[in-house]
C-alpha positions as CSV (number, residue, x, y, z in Angstrom):
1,X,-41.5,18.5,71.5
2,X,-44.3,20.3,73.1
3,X,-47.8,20.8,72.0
4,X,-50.7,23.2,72.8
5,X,-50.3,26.2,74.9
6,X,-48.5,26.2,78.1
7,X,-50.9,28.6,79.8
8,X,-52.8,26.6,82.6
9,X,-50.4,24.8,85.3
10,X,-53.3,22.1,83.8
11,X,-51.0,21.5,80.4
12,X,-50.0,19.1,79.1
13,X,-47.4,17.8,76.4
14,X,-48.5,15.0,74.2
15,X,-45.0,14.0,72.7
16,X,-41.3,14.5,74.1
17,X,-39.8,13.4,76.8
18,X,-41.6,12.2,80.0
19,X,-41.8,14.8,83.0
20,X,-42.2,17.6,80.1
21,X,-45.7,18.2,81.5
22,X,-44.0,18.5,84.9
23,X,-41.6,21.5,83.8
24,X,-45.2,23.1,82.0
25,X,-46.6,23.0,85.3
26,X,-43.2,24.2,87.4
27,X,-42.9,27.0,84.9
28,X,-47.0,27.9,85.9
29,X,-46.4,27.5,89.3
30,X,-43.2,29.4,89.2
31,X,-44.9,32.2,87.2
32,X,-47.2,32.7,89.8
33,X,-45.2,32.9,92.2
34,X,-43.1,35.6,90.5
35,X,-46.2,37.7,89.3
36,X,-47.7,37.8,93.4
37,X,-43.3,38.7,94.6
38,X,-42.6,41.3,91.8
39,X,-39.5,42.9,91.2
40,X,-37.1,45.2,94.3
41,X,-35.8,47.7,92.1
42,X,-32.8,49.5,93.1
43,X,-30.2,51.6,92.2
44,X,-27.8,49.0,90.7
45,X,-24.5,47.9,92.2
46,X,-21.6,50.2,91.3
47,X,-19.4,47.7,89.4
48,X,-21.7,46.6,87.3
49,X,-21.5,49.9,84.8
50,X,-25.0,50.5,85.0
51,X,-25.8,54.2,85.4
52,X,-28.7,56.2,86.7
53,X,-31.6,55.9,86.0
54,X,-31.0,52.6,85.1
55,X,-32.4,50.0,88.2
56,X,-31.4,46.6,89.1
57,X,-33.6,43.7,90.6
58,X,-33.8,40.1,90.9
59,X,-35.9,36.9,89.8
60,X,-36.3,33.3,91.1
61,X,-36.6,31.0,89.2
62,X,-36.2,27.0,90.3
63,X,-33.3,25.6,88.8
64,X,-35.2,22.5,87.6
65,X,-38.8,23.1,86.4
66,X,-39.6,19.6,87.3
67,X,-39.2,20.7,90.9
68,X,-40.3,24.0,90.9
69,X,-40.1,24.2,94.9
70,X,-36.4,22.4,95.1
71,X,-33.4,24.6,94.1
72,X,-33.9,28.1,93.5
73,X,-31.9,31.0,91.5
74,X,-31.4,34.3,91.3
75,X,-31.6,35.7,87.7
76,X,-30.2,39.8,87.5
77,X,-33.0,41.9,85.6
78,X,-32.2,45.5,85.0
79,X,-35.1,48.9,83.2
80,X,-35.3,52.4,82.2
81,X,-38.7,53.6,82.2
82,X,-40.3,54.5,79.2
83,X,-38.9,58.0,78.1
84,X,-42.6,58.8,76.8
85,X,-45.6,60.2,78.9
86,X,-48.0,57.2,80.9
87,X,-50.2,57.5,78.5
88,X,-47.8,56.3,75.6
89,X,-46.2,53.6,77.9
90,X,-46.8,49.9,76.3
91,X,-45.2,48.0,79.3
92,X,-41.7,46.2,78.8
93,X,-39.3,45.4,75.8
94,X,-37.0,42.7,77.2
95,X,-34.3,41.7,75.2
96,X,-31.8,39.2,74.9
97,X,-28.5,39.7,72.5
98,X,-27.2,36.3,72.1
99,X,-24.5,33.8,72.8
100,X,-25.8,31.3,74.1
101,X,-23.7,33.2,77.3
102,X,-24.4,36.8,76.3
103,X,-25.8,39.5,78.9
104,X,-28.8,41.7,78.5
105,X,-27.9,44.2,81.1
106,X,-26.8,46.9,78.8
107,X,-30.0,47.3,76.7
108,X,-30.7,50.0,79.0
109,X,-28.1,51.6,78.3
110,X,-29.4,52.4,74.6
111,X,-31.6,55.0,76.6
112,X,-29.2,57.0,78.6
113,X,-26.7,56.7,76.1
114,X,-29.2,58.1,73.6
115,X,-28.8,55.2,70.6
116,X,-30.8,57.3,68.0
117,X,-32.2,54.4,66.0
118,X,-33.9,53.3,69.5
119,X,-35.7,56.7,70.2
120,X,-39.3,56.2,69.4
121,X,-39.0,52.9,70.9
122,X,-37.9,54.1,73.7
123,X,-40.9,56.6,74.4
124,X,-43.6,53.6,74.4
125,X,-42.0,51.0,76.5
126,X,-39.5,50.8,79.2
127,X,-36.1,48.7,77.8
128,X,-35.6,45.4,80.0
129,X,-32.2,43.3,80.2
130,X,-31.4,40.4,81.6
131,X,-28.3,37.8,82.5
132,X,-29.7,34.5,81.4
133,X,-29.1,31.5,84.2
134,X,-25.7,30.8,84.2
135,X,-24.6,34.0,82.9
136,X,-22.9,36.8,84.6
137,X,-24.8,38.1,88.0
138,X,-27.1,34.5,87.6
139,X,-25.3,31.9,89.0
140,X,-23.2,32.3,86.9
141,X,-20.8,28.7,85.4
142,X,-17.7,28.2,84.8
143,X,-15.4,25.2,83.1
144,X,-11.6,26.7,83.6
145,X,-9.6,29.0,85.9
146,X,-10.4,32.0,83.8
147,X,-7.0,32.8,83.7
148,X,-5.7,29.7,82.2
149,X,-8.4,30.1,79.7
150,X,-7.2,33.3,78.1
151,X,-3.5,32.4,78.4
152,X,-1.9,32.6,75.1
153,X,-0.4,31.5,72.5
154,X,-2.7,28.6,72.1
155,X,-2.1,26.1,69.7
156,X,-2.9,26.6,65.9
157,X,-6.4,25.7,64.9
158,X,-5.4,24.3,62.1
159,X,-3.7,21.0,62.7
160,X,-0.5,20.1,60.9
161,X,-1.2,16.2,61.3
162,X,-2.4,13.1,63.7
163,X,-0.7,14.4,66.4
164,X,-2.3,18.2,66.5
165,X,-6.0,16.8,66.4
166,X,-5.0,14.1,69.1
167,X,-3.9,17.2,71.8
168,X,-7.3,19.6,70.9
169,X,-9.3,16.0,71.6
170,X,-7.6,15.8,74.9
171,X,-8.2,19.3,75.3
172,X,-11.8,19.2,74.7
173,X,-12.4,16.2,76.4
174,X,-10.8,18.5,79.6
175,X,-12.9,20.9,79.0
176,X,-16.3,19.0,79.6
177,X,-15.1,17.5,82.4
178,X,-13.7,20.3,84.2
179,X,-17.6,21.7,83.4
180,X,-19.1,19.4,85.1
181,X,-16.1,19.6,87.9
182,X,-16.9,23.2,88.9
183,X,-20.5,23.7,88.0
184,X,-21.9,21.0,88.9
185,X,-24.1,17.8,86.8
186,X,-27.1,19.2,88.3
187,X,-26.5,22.6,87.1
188,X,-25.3,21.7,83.4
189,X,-28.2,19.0,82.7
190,X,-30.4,22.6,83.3
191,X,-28.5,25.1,80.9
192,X,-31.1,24.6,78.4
193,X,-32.5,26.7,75.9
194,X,-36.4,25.6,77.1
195,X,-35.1,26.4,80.1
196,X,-33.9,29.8,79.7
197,X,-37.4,30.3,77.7
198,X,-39.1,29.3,81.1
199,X,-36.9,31.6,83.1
200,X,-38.1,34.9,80.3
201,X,-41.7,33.8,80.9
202,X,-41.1,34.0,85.0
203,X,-39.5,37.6,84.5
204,X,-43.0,38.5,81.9
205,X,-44.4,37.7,85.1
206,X,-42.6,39.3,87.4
207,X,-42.4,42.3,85.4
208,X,-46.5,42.4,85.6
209,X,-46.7,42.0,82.4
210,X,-49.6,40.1,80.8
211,X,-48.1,39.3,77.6
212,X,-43.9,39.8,76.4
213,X,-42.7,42.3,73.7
214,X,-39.4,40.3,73.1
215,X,-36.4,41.5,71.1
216,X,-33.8,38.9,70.3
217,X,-31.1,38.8,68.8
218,X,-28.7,36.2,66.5
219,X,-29.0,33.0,69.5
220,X,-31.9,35.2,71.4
221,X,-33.6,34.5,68.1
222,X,-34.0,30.6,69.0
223,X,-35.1,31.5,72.9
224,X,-37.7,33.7,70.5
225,X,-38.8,31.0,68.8
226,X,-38.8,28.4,71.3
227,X,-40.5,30.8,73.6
228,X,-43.2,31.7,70.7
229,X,-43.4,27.7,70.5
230,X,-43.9,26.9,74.1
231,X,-45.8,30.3,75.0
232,X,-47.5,31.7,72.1
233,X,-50.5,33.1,74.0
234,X,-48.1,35.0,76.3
235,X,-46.6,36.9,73.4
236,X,-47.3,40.4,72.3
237,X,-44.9,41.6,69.8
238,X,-41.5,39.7,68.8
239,X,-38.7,41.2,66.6
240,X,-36.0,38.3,65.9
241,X,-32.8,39.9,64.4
242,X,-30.3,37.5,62.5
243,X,-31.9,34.1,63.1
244,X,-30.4,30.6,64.4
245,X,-32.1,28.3,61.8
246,X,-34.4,26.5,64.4
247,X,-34.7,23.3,62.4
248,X,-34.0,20.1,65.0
249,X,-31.3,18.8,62.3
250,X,-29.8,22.3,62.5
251,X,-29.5,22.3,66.3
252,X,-26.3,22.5,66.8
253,X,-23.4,20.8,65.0
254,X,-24.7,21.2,61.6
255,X,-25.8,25.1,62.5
256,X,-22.2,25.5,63.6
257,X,-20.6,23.4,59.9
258,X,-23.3,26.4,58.1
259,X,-21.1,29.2,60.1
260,X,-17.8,27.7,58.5
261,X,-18.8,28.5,55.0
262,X,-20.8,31.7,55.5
263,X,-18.1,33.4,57.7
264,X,-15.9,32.6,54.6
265,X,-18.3,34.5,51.9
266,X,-18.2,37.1,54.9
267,X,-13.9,37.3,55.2
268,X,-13.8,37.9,51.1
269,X,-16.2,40.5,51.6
270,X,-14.1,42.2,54.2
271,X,-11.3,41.5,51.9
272,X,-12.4,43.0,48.7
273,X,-13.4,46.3,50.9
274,X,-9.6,46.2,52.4
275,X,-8.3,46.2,48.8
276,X,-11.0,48.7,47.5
277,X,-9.8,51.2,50.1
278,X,-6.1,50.0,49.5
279,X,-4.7,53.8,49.4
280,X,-5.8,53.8,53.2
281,X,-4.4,50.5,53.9
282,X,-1.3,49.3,51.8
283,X,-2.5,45.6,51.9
284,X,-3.0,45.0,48.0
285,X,-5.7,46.0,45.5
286,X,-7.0,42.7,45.0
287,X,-8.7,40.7,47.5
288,X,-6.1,37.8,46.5
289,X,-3.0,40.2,47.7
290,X,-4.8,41.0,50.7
291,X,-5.2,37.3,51.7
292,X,-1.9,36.6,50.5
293,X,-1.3,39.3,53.4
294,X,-3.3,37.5,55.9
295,X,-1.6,33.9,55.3
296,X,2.1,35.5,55.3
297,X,0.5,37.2,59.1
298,X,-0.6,33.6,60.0
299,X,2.3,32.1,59.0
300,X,4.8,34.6,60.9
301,X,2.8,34.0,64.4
302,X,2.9,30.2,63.5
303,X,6.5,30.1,63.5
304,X,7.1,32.7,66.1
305,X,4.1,34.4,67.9
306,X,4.1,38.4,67.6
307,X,5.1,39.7,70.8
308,X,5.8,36.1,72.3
309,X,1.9,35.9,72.4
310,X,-0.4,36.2,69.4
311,X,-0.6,33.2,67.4
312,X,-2.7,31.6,65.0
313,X,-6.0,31.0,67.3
314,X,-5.5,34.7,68.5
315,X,-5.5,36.3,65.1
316,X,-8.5,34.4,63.9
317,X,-10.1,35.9,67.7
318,X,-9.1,38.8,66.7
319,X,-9.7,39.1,62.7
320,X,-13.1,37.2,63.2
321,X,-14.7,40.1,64.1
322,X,-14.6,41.6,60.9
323,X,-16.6,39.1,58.9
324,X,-19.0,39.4,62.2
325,X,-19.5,42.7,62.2
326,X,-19.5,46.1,60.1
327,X,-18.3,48.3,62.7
328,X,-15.3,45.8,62.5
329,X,-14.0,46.5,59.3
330,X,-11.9,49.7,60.2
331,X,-10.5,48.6,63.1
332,X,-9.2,45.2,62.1
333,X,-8.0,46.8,59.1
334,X,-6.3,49.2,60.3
335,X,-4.1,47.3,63.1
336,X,-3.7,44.6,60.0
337,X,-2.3,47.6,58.2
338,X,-0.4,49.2,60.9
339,X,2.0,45.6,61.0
340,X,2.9,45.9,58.0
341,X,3.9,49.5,58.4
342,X,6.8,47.8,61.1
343,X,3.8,48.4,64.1
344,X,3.4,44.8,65.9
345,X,2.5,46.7,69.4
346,X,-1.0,47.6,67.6
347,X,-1.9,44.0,66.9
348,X,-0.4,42.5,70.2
349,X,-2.3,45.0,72.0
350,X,-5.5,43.9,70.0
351,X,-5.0,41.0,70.0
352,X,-3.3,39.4,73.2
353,X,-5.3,39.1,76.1
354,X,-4.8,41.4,78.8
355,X,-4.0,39.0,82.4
356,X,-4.6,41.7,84.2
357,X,-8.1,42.0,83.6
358,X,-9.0,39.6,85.4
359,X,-12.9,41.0,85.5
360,X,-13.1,40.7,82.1
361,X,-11.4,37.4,81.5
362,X,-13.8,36.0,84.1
363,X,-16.4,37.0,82.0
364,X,-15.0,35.6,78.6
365,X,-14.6,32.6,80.0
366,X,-18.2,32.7,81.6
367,X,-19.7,33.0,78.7
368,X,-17.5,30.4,76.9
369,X,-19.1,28.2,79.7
370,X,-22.6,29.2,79.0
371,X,-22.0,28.7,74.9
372,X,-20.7,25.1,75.5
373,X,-23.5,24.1,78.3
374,X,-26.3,25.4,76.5
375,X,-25.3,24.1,73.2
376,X,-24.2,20.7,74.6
377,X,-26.9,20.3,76.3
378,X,-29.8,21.0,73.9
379,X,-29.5,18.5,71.9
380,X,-27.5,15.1,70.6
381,X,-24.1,15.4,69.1
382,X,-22.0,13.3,67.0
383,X,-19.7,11.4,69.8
384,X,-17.6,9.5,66.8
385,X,-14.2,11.3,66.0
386,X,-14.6,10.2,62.6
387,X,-17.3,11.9,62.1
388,X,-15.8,15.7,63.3
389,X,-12.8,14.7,61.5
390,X,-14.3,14.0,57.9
391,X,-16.6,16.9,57.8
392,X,-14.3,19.4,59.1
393,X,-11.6,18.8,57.2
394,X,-14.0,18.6,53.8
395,X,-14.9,22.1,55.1
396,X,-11.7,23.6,55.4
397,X,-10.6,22.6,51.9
398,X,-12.5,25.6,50.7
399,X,-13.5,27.5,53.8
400,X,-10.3,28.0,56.0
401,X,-10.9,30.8,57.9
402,X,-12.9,29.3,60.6
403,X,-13.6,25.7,60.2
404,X,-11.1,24.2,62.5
405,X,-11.0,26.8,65.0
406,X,-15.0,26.4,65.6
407,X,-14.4,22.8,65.4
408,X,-12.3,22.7,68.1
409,X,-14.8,25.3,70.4
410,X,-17.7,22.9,69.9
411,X,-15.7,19.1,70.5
412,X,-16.3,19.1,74.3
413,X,-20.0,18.2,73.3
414,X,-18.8,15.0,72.0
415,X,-17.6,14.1,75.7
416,X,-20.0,15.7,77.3
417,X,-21.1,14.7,80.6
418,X,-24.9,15.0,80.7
419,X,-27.7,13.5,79.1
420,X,-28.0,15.7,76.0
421,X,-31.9,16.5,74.8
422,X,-33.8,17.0,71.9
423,X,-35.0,20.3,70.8
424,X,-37.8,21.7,70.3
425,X,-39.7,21.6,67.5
426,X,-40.4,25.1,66.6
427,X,-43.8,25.6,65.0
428,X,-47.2,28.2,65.0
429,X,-49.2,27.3,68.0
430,X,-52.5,29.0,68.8
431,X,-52.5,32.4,69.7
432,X,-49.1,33.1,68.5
433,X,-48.9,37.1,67.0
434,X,-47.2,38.0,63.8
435,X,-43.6,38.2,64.4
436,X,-41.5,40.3,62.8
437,X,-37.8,38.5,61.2
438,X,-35.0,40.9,60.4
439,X,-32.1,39.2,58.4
440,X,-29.4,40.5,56.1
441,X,-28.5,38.4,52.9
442,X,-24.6,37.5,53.9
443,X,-24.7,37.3,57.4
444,X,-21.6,35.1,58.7
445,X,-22.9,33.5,61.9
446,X,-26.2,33.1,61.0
447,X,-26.8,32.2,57.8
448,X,-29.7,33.7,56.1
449,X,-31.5,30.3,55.2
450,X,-32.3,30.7,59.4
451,X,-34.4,33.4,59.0
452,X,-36.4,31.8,55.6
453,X,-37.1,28.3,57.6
454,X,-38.2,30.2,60.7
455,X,-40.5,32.5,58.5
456,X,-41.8,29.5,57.0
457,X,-42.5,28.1,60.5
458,X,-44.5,31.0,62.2
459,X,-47.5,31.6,60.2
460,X,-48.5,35.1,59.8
461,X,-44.4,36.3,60.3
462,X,-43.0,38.5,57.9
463,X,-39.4,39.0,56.8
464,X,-37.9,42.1,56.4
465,X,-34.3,40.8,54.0
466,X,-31.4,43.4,54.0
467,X,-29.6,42.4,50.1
468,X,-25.6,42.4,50.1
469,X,-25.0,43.3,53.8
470,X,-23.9,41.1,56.5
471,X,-23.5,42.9,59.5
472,X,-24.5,40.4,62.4
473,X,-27.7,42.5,64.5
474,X,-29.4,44.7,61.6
475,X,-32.1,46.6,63.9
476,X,-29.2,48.3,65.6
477,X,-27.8,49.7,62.2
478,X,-28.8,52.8,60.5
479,X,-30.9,51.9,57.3
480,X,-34.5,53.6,57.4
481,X,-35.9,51.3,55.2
482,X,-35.6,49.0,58.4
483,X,-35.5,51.0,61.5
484,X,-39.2,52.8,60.0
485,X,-40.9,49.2,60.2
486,X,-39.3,48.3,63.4
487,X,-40.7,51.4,64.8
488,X,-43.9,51.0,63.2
489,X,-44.6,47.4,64.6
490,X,-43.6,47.8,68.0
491,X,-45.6,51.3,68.4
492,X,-48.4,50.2,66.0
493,X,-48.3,46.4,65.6
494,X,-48.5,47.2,62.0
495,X,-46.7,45.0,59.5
496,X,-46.1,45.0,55.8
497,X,-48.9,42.9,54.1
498,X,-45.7,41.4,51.9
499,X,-42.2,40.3,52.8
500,X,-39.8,43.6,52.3
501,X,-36.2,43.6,50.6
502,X,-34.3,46.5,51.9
503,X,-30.8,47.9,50.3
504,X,-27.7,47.5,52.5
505,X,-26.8,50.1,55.3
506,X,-23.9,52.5,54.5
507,X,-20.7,50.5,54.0
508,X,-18.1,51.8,56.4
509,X,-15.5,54.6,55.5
510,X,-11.9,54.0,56.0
């Protein structure tokens, strides 16, 4: 989709779609602008959790590159200083953790809350977050009351026949038109991954920074490598950390049918560690017992929902975050556990949501926004029902855990009500730097052939693999093997002249 560098407000792209050259130039011009204005950091707002030294700021960036003097908005930007002396300062390390909808704001935090894997790191540059557009503090979206959207029990994922698929289509159908309802045409046919990537070249600028050290991580790995694609002379140093696969025909329903059938490798994982530690737990010694469990849970909320609230769709919310992540596995376990022991108020207090948080429910259902914008609006979808129906309930023949329920999170794109792009096509450009990919073997919602395409499309990369884990985010884990060459390329630049294997990180203790 774009060729050549993107330096000179003179570039220009030689395939994709017409006014692409335009956005080049906006994106220059708005560069500029942000490079000569800077950044007014202050002390940051109290309710935004952000504690001293930590400072906050703002960005502006246009809404539309095409037009980069219509429509402006504020992006939130938040640094610690490099904990190091001037002399071992190497500008900023901006990161991004994911989503699409995920905030950057608490990177900081990593600092003052003294995350020992981070420490070196954290002496050479200062650590720089960000809320994407639409996101949090940036003008931020939104598609439903916030309160409606957490209200529970929703209906099973899983439909029982005609009539269950018929009310999820209605639903989703809802839910792209109340998008475009309360944020606006304008604002969703903008929620763009390029776009994002031209809003983190504006903060580069703004920052004073000549070129980007970029960390991203699991969906900030595609703003990575469509940043690398559209900028590669403005990069320094990239680490991606659990990689989208950036492949067109990957971007996004087929990315999302790969998730169905890795999360399910990742849930028997889970399952045979739950029976392994079974003298902890009491959910079976086999990891058929222990899913014999889990359907006899499902099936009990089917009927009648624990605590008049948790459901189906709420248990896979809340049991999801297991195959997700490590740090997962002891606390889903044990409030799975604890109802069987005759303790339902542990899993209705995991797992319902809380209406009185109305902060946080505003934020979930932000970033649910965000997710469906940005992913609906980068690129085509299939718009025939057939289509959804066939492969999705191939997939959950033999990969139930998930299929239907992420089904169901994606179908407003099929009704969506702006025109829907193509993506980028990710490839070396010249002057990109070798990029560092960081990947574990069994990750469940991004599947590790990601992280081998993208390799294979930056030229010089290297791939650092983490064998039989599948913690989602690896450079935040303790495992030396990795943390030793993320250190060494972001204080050094130094990389492995071959592609590393590394064994897995401690598997968590019950």
């Amino acid at each position: 989709m774009l060729a050549g560098a993107f330096a000179a407000p003179t570039a220009s792209a030689t395939s994709g779609r017409p006014g692409q050259d335009r956005e080049a130039r906006g994106a220059a011009i708005a560069a500029e602008r942000a490079g000569k204005a800077g950044i007014d950091w202050q002390d940051c707002p109290a309710d935004w959790g952000l504690e001293k030294p930590i400072q906050c700021g703002w960005v502006t960036v246009p809404l539309d590159y095409a037009k980069p003097n219509g429509k402006q908005i504020k992006l939130a930007v938040d640094r610690i200083g490099n904990t190091g002396t001037a002399a071992e300062r190497q500008g900023a390390l901006v990161y991004n953790p994911g989503g699409p909808g995920g905030s950057g704001l608490r990177f900081p935090r990593r600092v003052t809350t003294k995350a020992p894997v981070w420490t070196n790191v954290a002496k050479a540059y200062d650590f720089v977050g960000f809320d994407p557009r639409g996101v949090g503090h940036s003008a931020p979206i939104s598609c439903i009351d916030p309160q409606e959207f957490v209200k529970a029990p929703k209906a099973d994922p899983v439909p029982d026949g005609e009539a269950d698929k018929l009310a999820q289509i209605k639903l989703a159908r809802e839910y792209a038109d109340g998008c475009a309802e309360r944020s606006g045409k304008a604002v969703l046919a903008q929620m763009t991954t390029p776009n994002t990537v031209r809003d983190l070249d504006v903060i580069r600028a703004a920052l004073g920074e000549k070129k980007l050290n970029f960390l991203g991580v699991s969906y900030g790995t595609y703003i990575g490598a469509v940043y690398g694609t559209m900028f590669p002379g403005h990069l320094r140093r990239m680490i991606v950390d659990s990689v989208v696969n950036p492949s067109r025909e990957k971007i996004w329903y087929e990315a999302n049918l790969d998730q169905d059938v890795a999360f399910e490798g990742r849930w028997k994982d889970w399952q045979d560690w739950v029976a392994a530690n079974d003298a902890t737990f009491h959910l079976g010694t086999t990891r058929a017992a222990v899913q014999a469990k889990w359907l006899e849970l499902r099936a009990t909320a089917k009927k009648n929902p624990i605590g008049g609230i948790v459901g189906p769709a709420e248990l896979i919310s809340f049991f999801q975050s297991a195959p997700y992540y490590d740090s997962s596995w002891v606390p889903v376990a044990t409030v799975f556990s604890k109802y069987f022991a005759g303790d339902t108020q542990a899993l209705v207090d995991a797992a319902a949501p809380d209406l009185t948080d109305t902060a946080g429910n505003i934020s979930s259902e932000n970033g649910n926004a965000v997710y469906t914008a940005v992913e609906c609006t980068d690129a085509k979808w299939p718009t025939s029902w057939r289509k959804w129906n066939s492969d999705n309930t191939r997939l959950n023949k033999d990969y139930p855990f998930m299929t239907w329920a992420n089904a169901w999170m994606n179908l407003p794109c099929a009704f969506w009500p702006v025109q829907q792009q193509t993506p980028v096509d990710v490839k070396t450009h010249k002057g990109l730097p070798q990029v560092l990919i960081v990947q574990s073997t069994d990750d469940a919602a991004t599947p590790y052939e990601g992280a081998v395409e993208l390799h294979k499309r930056f030229k010089g990369s290297r791939l650092i693999t983490e064998k039989d884990a599948g913690s989602h985010g690896v450079t935040s884990l303790v495992n030396t093997c990795i943390n030793s060459r993320v250190d060494a390329y972001l204080l050094t630049g130094k990389l492995d002249t071959a592609d590393v294997t590394c064994a897995p990180h401690a598997t968590p203790k019950p």
